[in-house]
N, C-alpha and C positions, 0 to 999 in steps of 0.2 A: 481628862477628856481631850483637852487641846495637846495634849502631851502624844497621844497615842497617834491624833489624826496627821498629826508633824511626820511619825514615825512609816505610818503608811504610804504616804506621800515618796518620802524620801526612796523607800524600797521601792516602788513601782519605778521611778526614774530612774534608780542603777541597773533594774533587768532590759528597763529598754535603750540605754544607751548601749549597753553588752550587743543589741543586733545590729547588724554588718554584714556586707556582701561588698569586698575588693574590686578590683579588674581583672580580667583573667590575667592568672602568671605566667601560664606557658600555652601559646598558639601551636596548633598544628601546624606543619609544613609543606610546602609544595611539593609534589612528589611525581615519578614518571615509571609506567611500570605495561609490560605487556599483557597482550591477554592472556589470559589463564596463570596470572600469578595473583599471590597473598597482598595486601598492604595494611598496615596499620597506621593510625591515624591519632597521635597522643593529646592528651590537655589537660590543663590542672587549672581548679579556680583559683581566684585570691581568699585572702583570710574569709572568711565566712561563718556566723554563728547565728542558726544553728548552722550545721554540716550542708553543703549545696549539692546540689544534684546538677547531673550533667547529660543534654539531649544534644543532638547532632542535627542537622539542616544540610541536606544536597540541595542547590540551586533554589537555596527559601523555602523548600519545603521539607517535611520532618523524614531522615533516613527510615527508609520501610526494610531493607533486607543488610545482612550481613549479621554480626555480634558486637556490641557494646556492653564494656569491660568498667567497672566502678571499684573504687576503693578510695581507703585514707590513702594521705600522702606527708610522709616526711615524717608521720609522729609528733613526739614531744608536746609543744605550745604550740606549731604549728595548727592551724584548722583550716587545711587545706584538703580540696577532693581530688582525687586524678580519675581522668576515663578515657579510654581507648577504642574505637571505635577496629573494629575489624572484618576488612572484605575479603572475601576469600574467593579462588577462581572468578576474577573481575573479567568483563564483558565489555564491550566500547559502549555500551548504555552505562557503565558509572563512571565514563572521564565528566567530571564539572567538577562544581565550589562546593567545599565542605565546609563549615562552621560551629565551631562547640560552642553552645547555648549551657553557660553556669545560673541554676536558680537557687534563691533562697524562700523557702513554705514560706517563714515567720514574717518576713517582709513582704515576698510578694512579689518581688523583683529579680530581675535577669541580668547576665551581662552578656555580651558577646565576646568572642574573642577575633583574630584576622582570621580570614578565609583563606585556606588551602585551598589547590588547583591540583586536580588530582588529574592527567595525562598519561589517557590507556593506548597505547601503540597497537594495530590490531599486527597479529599473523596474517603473512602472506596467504590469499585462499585462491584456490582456481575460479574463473570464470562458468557459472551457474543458470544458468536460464529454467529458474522453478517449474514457470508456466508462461506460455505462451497467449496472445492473444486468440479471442475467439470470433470466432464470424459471427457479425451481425447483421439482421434486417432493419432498418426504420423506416419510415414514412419521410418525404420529402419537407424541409423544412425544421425537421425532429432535431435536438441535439443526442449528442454518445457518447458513450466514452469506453475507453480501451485500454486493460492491463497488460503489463509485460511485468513477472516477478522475476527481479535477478539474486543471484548473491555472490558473492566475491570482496576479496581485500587485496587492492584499494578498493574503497567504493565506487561500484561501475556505474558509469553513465550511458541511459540507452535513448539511441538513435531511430526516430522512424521516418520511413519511406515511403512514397506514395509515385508510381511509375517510376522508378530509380531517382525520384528530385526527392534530396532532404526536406524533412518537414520543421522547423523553428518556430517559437513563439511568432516570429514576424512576419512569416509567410504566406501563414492563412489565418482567417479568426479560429486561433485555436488555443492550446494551456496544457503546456505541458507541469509537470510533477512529481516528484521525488526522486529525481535525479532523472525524471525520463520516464518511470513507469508509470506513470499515468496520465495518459494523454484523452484528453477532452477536447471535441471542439462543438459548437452551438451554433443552431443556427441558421448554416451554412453547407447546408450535405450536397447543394448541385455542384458545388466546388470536389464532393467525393462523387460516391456511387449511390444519388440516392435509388433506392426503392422504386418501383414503377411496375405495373401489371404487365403480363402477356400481354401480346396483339400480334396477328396473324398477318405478315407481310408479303407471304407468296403463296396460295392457294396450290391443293392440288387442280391438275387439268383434266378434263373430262375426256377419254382417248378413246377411242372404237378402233379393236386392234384383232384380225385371225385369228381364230385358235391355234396355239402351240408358239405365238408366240410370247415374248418377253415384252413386260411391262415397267414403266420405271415412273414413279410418283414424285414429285418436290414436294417440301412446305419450307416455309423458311418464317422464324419465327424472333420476336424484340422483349425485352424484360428483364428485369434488372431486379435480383441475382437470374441469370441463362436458366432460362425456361428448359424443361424436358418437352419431347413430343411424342406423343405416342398416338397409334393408330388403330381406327376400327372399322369393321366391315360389319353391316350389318350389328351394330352394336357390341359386337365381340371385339376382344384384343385384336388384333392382328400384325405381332412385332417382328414372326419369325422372317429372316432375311434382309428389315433392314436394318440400318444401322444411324448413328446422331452423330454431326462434326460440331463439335461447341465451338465458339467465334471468339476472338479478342479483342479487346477495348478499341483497335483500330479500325474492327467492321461493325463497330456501334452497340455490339453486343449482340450479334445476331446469333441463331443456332438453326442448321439447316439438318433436316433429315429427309432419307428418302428410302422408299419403300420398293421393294426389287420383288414382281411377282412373275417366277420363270415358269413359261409355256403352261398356260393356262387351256385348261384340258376341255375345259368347256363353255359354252357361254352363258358369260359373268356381266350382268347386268347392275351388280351392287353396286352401290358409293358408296367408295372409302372416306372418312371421315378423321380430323385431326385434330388433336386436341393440346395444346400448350400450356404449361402450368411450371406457374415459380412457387416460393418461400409464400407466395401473395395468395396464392390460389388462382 
């Protein structure tokens, strides 16, 4: 009985000292490659029993696309694994660090090997303007924000303007982002164009005029985004003939229109009536 439990003993010791997991033997390398080409990425663990398996890590986290290649390596006595990691048609999103991760099941443990720097050179590309910014309304006070999508290699950096003065982080409370295309500012919009209702700044005038002659109406109206003005007699339209001059930032944002009623055929007792309206209502 003491003979057999010696025997058992002894055997359990020889199968666990048999497990092992080395250093890695062979690192991948640093590599520099354009876009739209191949690269391959080699590593071989150390001795290892049983057999190791081999994962890959871009920038710490586990490679999700490409193909990853396993096999023995060397034969004989050797118990060694190789795996090759393979990108194909590379993009400037897989330049970073690459790392072959050797594990052994039985143990339970990993090794790492050094980190490759993979360096994707993009192609030259023209200068692209995806999309443009869009116009918006807020309310006084509101923060916003505003995209420009570009594309091009180098990667472009986009500039915005406000009355031909650059805009900069430092300029106004604002933030710009991603190279430019997204610009934010909070806060701060009397510093832009905020928002502001109609309001009627020049009345028409009440005018006792012949028949057959020509009549000529103002309004002049304030509002932020430029009000339209349209006109009514008697509650109807009444557009045909005149016309709207919209204003620019230097006449406060005014917008004047005027209503041209030629040789009035008979007597016209109506008030004309005006009406301004923005984005606000």
């Amino acid at each position: 009985m003491t003979s057999l439990l010696c025997s058992l003993f002894l055997s359990t010791l020889t199968v666990s000292s048999q497990l092992s997991l080395d250093d890695v033997f062979f690192s991948p390398q640093d590599q520099t490659a354009h876009e739209g080409a191949t690269v391959f990425f080699p590593c071989v663990s150390g001795e290892s029993s049983p057999a190791a398996s081999i994962s890959w890590l871009k920038d710490g986290k586990p490679v999700t696309r490409g193909r990853q290649i396993q096999g023995e390596y060397g034969g004989g006595s050797q118990r060694k694994t190789s795996g090759t990691l393979h990108l194909y048609n590379i993009t400037l999103n897989d330049d970073g660090t690459y790392t072959c991760i050797t594990f052994n099941p039985a143990l339970g443990t990993s090794k790492r090997s050094r980190s490759a720097k993979l360096t994707v050179q993009g192609v030259q590309r023209k200068l692209q303007i995806i999309r443009g910014p869009d116009n918006i309304t807020v309310a006084t006070g509101d923060g916003a924000s505003m995209h420009c999508a570009v594309d091009g290699f180098p990667v472009p950096m986009v500039h915005w303007f406000k009355d031909d003065g650059l805009l900069t982080n430092g300029s106004v409370p604002l933030k710009l982002q991603n190279n430019g295309q997204l610009l934010t500012f909070r806060h701060e919009l009397e510093f832009f164009e905020a928002a502001t209702p109609p309001s009627v700044r020049l009345r028409p005038q009440v005018l006792t005029v012949p028949v057959g002659a020509s009549v000529e109406l103002q309004c002049q109206a304030s509002g932020s985004p430029p009000p339209s003005i349209n006109w009514f007699k008697n509650g109807h339209s009444k557009q045909t003939g005149g016309f709207r001059i919209p204003a620019t930032m230097k006449t406060l944002r005014l917008l004047q229109s005027t209503i041209f009623l030629p040789q009035l055929a008979k007597p016209n007792k109506s008030k004309p009536h005006v009406f301004p309206r923005t984005a606000l209502g």
